[in-house]
MIFI-298374 format. One line per 5 residues: number of its first residue (from 0); for each residue x, y, z of C-alpha. Coordinates in pm, whole numbers, plus 50000, padded with zeros to 5 digits. Layout:
MIFI-298374
NUM = X Y Z | ... .
This chain:
MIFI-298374
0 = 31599 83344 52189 | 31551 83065 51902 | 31849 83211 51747 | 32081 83200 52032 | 31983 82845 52071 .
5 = 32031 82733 51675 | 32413 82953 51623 | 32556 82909 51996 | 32727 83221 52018 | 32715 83236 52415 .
10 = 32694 82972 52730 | 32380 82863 52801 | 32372 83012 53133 | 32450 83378 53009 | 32175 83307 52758 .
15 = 31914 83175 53061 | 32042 83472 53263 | 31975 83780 52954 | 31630 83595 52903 | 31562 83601 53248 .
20 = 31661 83968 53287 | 31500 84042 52960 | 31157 83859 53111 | 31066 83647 52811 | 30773 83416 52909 .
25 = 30824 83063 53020 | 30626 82946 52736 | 30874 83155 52463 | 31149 83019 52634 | 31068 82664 52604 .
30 = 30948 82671 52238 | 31270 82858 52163 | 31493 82635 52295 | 31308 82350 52198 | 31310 82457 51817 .
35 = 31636 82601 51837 | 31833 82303 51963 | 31641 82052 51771 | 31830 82112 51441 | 32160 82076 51615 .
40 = 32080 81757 51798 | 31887 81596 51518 | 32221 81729 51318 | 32520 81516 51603 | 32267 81209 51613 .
45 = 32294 81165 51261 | 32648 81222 51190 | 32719 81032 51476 | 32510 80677 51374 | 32678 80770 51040 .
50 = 33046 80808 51174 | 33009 80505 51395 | 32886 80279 51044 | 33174 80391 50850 | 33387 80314 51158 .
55 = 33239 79992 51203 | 33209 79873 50805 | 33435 80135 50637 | 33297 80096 50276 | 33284 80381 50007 .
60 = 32944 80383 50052 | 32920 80439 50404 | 33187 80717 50365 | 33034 80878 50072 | 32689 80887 50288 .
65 = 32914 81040 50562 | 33065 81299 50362 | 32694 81362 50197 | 32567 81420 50488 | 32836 81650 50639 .
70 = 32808 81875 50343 | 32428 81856 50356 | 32443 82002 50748 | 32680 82268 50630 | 32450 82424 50343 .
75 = 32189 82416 50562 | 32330 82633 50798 | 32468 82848 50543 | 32168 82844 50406 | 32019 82934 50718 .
80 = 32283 83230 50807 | 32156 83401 50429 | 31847 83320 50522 | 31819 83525 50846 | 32072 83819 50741 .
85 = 31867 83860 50439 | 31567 83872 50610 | 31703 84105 50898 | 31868 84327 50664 | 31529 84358 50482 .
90 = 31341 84423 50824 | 31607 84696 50901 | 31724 84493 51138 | 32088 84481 51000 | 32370 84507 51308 .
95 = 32617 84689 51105 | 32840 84848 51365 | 33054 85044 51142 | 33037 85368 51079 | 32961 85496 50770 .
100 = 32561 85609 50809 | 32678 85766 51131 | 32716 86200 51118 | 33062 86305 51153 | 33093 86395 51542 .
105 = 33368 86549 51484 | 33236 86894 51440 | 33016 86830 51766 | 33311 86807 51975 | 33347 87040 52288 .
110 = 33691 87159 52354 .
C-alpha cells in the first residue's frame, strides 16, 4: 500500500478498491497513505512556493533555487526507485516477468 501511494501507478479508487478486496486494516491503510503521499505533497508545495518566487521576482537566485530543488526531488526518487528494487531484489522479491528461470514447456506440451 505505501508504495502505491509514493509511485502512483494506478487511480486511487482501483487502489482503495484492491486494498479493500485484499482486507488490509484500517489502521495500515491510513499510515500508508499518510506516509506515502506525504513525500509527494511536501514535494508540489515546495516547488510550487518556489515557482511562484521566481515568477514573481525572477532573479538567478530564485531560479537557481528552483532548478536545485527540482533536481533534488528527482534524485530522491531515483534514489528511492534503487532503493526499493535493490532491496526487493535482495528479499527475492524481484517481479521479473521474463522468462529465462522458467523450464522450457515446450516438451510438456500435449498434442
Amino acid at each position: 500500500m505505501l508504495f502505491a501511494r509514493i509511485v502512483p501507478l494506478a487511480p486511487f479508487a482501483v487502489v482503495n478498491m484492491v486494498a479493500g478486496a485484499c482486507q488490509i486494516r484500517l489502521s495500515d491503510f491510513l499510515l500508508a497513505t499518510a506516509l506515502g503521499m506525504s513525500p509527494g505533497i511536501f514535494m508540489i508545495v515546495v516547488l510550487q512556493d518556489q515557482l511562484g518566487r521566481t515568477l514573481s521576482d525572477p532573479t538567478i537566485g530564485t531560479i537557481a533555487l528552483l532548478i536545485a530543488l527540482a533536481v533534488f526531488f528527482a534524485l530522491l526518487g531515483a534514489g528511492f526507485y534503487r532503493w526499493y528494487t535493490h532491496r526487493s531484489s535482495a528479499r527475492g522479491l524481484n517481479l521479473d516477468l521474463r522468462t529465462r528461470d522458467r523450464p522450457n514447456d515446450a516438451h510438456h506440451s500435449v498434442v
